[in-house]
DRENDO-1510 file (C-alpha; in Angstrom, 1 decimal, always signed):
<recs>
REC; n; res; u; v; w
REC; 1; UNK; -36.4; -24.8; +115.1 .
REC; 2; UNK; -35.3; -23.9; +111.3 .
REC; 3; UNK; -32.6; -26.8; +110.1 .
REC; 4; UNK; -29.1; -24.5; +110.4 .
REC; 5; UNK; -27.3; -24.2; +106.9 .
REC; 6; UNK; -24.0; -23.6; +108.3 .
REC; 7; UNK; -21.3; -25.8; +106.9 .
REC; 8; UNK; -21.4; -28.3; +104.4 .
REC; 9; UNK; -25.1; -27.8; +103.8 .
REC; 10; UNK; -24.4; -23.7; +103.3 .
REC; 11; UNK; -21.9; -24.1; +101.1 .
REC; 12; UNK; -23.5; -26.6; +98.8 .
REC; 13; UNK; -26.5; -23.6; +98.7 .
REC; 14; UNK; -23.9; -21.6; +97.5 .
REC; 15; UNK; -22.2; -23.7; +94.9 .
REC; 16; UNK; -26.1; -24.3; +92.9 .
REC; 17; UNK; -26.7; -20.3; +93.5 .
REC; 18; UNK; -23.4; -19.7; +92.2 .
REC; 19; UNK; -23.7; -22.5; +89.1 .
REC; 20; UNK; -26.9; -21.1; +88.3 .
REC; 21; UNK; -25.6; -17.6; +87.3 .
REC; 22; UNK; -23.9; -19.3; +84.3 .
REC; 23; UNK; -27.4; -20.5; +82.8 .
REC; 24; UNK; -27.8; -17.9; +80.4 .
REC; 25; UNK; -24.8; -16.2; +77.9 .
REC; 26; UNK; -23.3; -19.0; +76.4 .
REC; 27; UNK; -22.2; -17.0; +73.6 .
REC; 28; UNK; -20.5; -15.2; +75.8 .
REC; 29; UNK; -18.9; -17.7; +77.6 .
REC; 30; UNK; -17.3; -19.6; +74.8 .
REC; 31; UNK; -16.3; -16.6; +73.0 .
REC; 32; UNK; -14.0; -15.1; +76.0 .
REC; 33; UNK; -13.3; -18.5; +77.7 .
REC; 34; UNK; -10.1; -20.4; +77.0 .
REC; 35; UNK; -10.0; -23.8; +75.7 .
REC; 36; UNK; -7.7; -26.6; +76.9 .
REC; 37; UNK; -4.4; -27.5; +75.1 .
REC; 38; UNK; -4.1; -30.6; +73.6 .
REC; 39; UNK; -1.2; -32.2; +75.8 .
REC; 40; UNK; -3.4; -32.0; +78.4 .
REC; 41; UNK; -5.6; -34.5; +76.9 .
REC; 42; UNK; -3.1; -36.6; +75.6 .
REC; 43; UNK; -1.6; -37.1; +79.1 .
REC; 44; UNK; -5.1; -38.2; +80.6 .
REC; 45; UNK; -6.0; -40.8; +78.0 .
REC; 46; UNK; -2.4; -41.7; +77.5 .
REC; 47; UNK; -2.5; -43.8; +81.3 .
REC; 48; UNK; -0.7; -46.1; +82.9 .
REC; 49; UNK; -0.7; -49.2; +84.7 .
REC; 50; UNK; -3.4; -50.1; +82.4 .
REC; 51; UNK; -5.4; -47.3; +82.7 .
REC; 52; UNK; -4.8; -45.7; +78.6 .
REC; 53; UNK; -8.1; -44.7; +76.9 .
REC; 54; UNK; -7.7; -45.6; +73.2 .
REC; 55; UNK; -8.9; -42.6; +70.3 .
REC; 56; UNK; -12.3; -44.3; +69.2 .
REC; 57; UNK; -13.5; -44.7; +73.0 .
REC; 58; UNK; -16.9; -43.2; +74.5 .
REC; 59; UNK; -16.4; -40.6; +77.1 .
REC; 60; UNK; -18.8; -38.5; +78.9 .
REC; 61; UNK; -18.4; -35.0; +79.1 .
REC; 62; UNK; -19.7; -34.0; +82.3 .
REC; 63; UNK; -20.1; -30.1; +82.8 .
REC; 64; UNK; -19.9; -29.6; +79.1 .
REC; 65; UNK; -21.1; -26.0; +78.7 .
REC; 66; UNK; -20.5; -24.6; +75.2 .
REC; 67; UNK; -18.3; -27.3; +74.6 .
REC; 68; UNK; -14.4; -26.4; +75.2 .
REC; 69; UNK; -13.5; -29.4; +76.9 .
REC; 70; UNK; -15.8; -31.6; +74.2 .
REC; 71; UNK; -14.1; -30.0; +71.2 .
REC; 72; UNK; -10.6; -31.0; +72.3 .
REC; 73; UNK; -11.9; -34.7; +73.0 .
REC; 74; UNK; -13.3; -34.9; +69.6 .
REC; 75; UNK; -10.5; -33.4; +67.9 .
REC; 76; UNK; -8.1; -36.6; +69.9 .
REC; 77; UNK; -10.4; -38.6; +67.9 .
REC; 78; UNK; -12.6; -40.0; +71.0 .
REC; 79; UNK; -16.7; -40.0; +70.7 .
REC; 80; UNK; -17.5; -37.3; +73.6 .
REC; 81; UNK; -20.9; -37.4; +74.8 .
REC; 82; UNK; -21.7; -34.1; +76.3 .
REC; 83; UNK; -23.9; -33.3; +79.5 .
REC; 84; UNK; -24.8; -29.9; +81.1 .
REC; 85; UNK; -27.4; -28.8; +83.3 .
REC; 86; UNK; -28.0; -25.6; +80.8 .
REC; 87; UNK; -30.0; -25.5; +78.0 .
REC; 88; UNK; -28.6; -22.4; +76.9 .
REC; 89; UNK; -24.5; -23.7; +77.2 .
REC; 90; UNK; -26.0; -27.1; +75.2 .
REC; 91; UNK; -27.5; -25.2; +72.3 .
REC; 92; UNK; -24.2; -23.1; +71.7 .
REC; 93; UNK; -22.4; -26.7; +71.7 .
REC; 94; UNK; -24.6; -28.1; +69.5 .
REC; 95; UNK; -23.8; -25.0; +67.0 .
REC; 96; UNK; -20.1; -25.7; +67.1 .
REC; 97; UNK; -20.5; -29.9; +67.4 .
REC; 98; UNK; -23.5; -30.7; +65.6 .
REC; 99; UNK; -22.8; -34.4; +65.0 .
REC; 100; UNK; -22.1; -34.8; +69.4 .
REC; 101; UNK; -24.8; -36.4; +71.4 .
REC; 102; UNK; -25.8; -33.5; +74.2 .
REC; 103; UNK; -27.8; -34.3; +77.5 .
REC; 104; UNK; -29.4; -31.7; +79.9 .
REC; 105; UNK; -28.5; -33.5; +83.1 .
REC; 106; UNK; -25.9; -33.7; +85.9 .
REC; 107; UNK; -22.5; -35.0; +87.3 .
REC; 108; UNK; -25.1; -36.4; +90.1 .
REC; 109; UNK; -27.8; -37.8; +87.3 .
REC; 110; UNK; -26.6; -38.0; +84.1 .
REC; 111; UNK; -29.2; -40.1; +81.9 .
REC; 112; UNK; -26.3; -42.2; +80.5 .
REC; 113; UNK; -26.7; -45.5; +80.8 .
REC; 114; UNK; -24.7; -47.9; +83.0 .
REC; 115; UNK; -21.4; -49.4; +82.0 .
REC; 116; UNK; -21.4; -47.8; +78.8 .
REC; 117; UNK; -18.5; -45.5; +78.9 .
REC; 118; UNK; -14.4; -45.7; +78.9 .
REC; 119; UNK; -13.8; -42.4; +81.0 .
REC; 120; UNK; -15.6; -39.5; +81.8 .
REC; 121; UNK; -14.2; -35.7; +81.9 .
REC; 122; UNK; -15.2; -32.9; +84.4 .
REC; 123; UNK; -13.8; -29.7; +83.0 .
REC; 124; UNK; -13.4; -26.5; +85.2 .
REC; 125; UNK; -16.9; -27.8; +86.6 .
REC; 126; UNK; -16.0; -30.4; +89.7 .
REC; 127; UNK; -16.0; -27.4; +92.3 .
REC; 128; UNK; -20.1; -26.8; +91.1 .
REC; 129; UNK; -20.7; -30.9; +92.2 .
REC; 130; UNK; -21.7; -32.9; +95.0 .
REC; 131; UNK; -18.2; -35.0; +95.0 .
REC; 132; UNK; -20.0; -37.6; +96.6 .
REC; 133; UNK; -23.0; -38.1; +94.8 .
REC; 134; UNK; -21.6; -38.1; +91.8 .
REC; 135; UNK; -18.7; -40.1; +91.9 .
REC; 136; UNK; -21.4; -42.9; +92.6 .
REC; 137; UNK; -23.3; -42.0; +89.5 .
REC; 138; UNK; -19.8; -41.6; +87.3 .
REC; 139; UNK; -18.4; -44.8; +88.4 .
REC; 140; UNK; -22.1; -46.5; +87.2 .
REC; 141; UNK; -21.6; -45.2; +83.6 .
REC; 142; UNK; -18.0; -46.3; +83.4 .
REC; 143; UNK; -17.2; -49.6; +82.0 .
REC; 144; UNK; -14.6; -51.6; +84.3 .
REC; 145; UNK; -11.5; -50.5; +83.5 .
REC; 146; UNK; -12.8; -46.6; +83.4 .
REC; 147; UNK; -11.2; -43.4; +84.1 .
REC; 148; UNK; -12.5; -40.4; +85.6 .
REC; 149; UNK; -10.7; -37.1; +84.6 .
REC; 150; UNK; -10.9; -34.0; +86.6 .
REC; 151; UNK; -9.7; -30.5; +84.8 .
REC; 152; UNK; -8.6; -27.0; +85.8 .
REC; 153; UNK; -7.5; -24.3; +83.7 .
REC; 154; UNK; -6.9; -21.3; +86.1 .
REC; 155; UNK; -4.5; -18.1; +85.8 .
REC; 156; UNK; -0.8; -18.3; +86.6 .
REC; 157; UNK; -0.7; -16.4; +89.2 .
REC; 158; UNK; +3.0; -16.6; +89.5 .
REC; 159; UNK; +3.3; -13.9; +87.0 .
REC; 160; UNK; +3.0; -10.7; +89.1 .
REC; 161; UNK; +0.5; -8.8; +87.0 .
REC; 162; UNK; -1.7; -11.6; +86.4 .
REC; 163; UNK; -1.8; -12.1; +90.4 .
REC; 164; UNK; -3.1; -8.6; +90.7 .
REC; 165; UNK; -5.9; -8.9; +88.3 .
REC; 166; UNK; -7.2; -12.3; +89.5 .
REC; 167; UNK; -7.9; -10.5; +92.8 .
REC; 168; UNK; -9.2; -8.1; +91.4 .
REC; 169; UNK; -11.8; -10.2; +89.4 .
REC; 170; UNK; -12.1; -12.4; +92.3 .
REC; 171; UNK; -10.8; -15.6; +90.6 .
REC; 172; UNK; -11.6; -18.2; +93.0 .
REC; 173; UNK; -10.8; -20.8; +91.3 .
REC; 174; UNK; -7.2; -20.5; +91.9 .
REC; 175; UNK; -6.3; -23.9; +93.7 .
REC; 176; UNK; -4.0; -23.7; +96.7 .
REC; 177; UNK; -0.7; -25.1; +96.8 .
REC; 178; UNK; -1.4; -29.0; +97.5 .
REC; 179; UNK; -5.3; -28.9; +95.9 .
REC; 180; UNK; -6.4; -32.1; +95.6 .
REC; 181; UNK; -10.3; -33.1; +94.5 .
REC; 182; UNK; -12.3; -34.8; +96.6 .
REC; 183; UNK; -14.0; -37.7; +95.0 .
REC; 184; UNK; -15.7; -40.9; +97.1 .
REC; 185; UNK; -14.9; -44.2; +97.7 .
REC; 186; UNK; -15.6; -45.8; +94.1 .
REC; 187; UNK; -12.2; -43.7; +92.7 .
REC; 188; UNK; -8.5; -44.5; +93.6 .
REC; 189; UNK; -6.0; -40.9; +92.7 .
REC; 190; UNK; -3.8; -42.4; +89.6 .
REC; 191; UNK; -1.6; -39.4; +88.6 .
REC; 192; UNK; -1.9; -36.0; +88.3 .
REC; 193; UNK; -0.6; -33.2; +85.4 .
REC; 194; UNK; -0.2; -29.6; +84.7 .
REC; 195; UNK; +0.0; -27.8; +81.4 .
REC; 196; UNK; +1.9; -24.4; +81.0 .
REC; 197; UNK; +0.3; -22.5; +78.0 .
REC; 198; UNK; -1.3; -18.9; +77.2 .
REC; 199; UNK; -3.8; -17.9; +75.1 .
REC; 200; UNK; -3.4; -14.3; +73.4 .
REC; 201; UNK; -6.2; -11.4; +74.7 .
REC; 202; UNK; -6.3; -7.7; +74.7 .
REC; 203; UNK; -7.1; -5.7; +77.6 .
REC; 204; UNK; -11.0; -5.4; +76.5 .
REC; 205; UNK; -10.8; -9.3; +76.8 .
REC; 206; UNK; -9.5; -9.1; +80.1 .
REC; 207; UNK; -12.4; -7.2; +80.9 .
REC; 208; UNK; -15.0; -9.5; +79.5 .
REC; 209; UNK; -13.6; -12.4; +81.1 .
REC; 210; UNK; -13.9; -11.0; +84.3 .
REC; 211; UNK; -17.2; -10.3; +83.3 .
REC; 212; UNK; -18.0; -14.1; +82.6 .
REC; 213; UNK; -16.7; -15.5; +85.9 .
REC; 214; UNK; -19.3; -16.8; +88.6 .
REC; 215; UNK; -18.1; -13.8; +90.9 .
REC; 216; UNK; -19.3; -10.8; +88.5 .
REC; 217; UNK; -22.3; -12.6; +87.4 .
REC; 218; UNK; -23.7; -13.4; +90.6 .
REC; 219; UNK; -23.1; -9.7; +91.8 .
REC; 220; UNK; -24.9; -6.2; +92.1 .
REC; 221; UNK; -24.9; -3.7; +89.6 .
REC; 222; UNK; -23.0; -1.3; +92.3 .
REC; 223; UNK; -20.5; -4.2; +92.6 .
REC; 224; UNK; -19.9; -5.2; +89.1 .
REC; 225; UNK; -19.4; -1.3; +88.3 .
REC; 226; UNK; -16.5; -1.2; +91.1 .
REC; 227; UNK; -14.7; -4.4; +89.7 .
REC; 228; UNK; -14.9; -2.8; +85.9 .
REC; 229; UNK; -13.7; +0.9; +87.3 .
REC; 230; UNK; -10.4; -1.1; +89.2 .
REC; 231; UNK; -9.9; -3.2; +86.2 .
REC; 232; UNK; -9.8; +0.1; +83.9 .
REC; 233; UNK; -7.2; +1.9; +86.2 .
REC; 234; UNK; -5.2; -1.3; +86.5 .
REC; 235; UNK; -5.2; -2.3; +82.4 .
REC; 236; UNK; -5.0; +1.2; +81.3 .
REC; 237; UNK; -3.7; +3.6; +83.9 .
REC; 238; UNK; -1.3; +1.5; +85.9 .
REC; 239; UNK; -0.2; -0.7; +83.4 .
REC; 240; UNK; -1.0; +1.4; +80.6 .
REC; 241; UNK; -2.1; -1.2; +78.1 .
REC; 242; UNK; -3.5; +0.0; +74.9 .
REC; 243; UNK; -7.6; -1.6; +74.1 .
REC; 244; UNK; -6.1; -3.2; +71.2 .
REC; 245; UNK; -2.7; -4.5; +72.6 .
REC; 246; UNK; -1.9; -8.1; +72.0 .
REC; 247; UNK; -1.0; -10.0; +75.8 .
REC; 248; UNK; -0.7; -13.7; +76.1 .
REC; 249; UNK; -2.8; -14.4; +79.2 .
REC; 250; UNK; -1.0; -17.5; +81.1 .
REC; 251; UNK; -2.8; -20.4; +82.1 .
REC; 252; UNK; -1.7; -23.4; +83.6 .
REC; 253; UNK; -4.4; -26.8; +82.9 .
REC; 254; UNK; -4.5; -29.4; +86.1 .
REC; 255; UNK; -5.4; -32.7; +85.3 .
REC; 256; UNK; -6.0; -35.2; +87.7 .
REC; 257; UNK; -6.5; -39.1; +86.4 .
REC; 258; UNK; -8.7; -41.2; +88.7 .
REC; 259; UNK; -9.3; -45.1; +88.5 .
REC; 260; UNK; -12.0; -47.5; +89.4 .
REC; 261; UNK; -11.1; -48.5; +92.8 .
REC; 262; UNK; -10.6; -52.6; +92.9 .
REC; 263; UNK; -14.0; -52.7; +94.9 .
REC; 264; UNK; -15.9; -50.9; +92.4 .
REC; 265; UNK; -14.6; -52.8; +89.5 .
REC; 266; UNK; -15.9; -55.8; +91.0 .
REC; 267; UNK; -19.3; -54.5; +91.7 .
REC; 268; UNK; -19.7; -53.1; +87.9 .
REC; 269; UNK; -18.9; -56.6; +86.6 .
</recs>
C-alpha cells in the first residue's frame, strides 16, 4: 500500500511546491515587493531581559530572497549574512548588497557554522519551513544568548478595499487573529510586535504584486487570466482608480522575538 500524504506530510508537499514557484523572477520580486520599516527592526534587536542585539553583531538572514529583510539589517548597522535556497533571489541580492556574504542553503541546513551568530531573522519565509527542523539547526548557529526573529509583513485587511483585493489575489498569508509561529523545543516566545506603515503603489502595482504572490505563480494560465480580469474590474471599474494614481497600500509588519530556551543554552556551551 502507497504511504498516505494526508496531513502533515501533504501539506509539507505543498509548502516546497508552493516555495519553489518563487525560484525564478527575482527582479520581479524585489521590484513590486515591500520592504520592512525600520521600527520594526529596532524593536527586535532592541530586547529585553537581556535579550538586546547590539549594531555590529552577526545575524543570519534566513529566507533572504532579493534581500528586503537583509538591506534593513545592514542599514541598523548589523553584519547580515544572507541564506536562500534560490540562486536566482541570491544573485539579485548580491546586485543590491555586494559587500554581504550570500549562501544557497536552508532554514533546515544552512552551511553556517555553529555558535557563530547573535540572532537570526526569518522574513515573510517561516510559513515555507519545516518549524521543527530548523529551529534545531537555528538554535546550532546561535551563540548563547541568541535570538531568533520571525517576520510578517501582510495587507491590512482592516481597511475595507484592501480586504476585497487580498481575496481576490488570494493572500494567504493573512495570519488569523491569535497567529502564533510554531517553533520547537530549543526556543522560548519573548515578545511579540506589530508595525503600522504603507508603502505608496498605483493600481498597475497592485496588479503586479498579485502577480508575484505564491498563489498566481503556482497557477494555470486560465486561472491567472481570471484573477487579472477581477482585479481590472475591481481597480478600474468598481473603484475607478486611474493606472497612474498614487495609493498608499497598508501593511502591518509582525515581529515575533524568540530566545534560547535555558536547556538549549546549556547544551550550546
Amino acid at each position: 500500500m502507497a504511504p498516505s500524504t494526508s496531513g502533515p506530510r501533504l501539506e509539507a508537499l505543498r509548502r516546497r511546491e508552493l516555495a519553489r514557484s518563487y525560484e525564478d523572477g527575482g527582479e520581479h520580486y524585489d521590484r513590486i515587493r515591500p520592504g520592512y520599516p525600520a521600527e520594526a527592526v529596532q524593536w527586535l534587536f532592541a530586547g529585553d531581559r537581556g535579550t538586546a542585539v547590539e549594531p555590529g553583531a552577526p545575524v543570519a538572514d534566513i529566507g533572504a530572497g532579493t534581500g528586503k529583510y537583509t538591506r534593513s539589517l545592514a542599514a541598523a548597522g548589523y553584519r547580515p549574512t544572507a541564506v536562500d535556497p534560490s540562486a536566482g533571489m541570491l544573485k539579485q541580492l548580491q546586485q543590491m548588497l555586494p559587500g554581504v556574504p550570500a549562501l544557497q542553503g536552508t532554514a533546515e541546513a544552512t552551511g553556517i557554522p555553529s555558535s557563530s551568530m547573535a540572532a537570526a531573522t526569518v522574513a515573510q519565509a517561516w510559513h515555507w519551513c519545516d518549524p521543527l527542523a530548523a529551529s534545531t539547526e537555528l538554535a546550532r548557529i546561535l551563540r548563547p544568548g541568541g535570538i531568533l526573529g520571525l517576520i510578517w509583513n501582510q495587507l491590512d485587511v482592516s481597511v475595507p478595499w484592501v480586504h476585497r483585493y487580498s481575496r481576490i489575489i488570494h493572500a494567504g498569508d493573512v495570519l488569523k487573529p491569535g497567529f502564533r509561529p510554531v517553533v520547537g523545543p530549543e526556543f522560548v516566545p519573548d515578545a511579540s510586535h506589530t508595525t503600522r506603515w504603507s508603502q505608496e503603489m498605483t493600481p498597475v502595482d497592485l496588479m503586479e504584486l498579485a502577480k508575484s504572490r505564491s498563489y498566481y505563480l503556482s497557477a494555470s494560465e486560465p486561472v491567472r487570466e481570471k484573477v487579472m480580469a477581477n482585479l481590472t474590474w475591481y481597480l478600474f471599474e468598481h473603484l475607478d482608480y486611474r493606472p497612474g494614481q498614487a495609493l498608499e497600500l497598508p501593511y502591518l509588519t509582525l515581529t515575533w522575538r524568540m530566545a534560547l530556551s535555558g536547556a538549549d543554552e546549556q547544551r550550546v556551551r
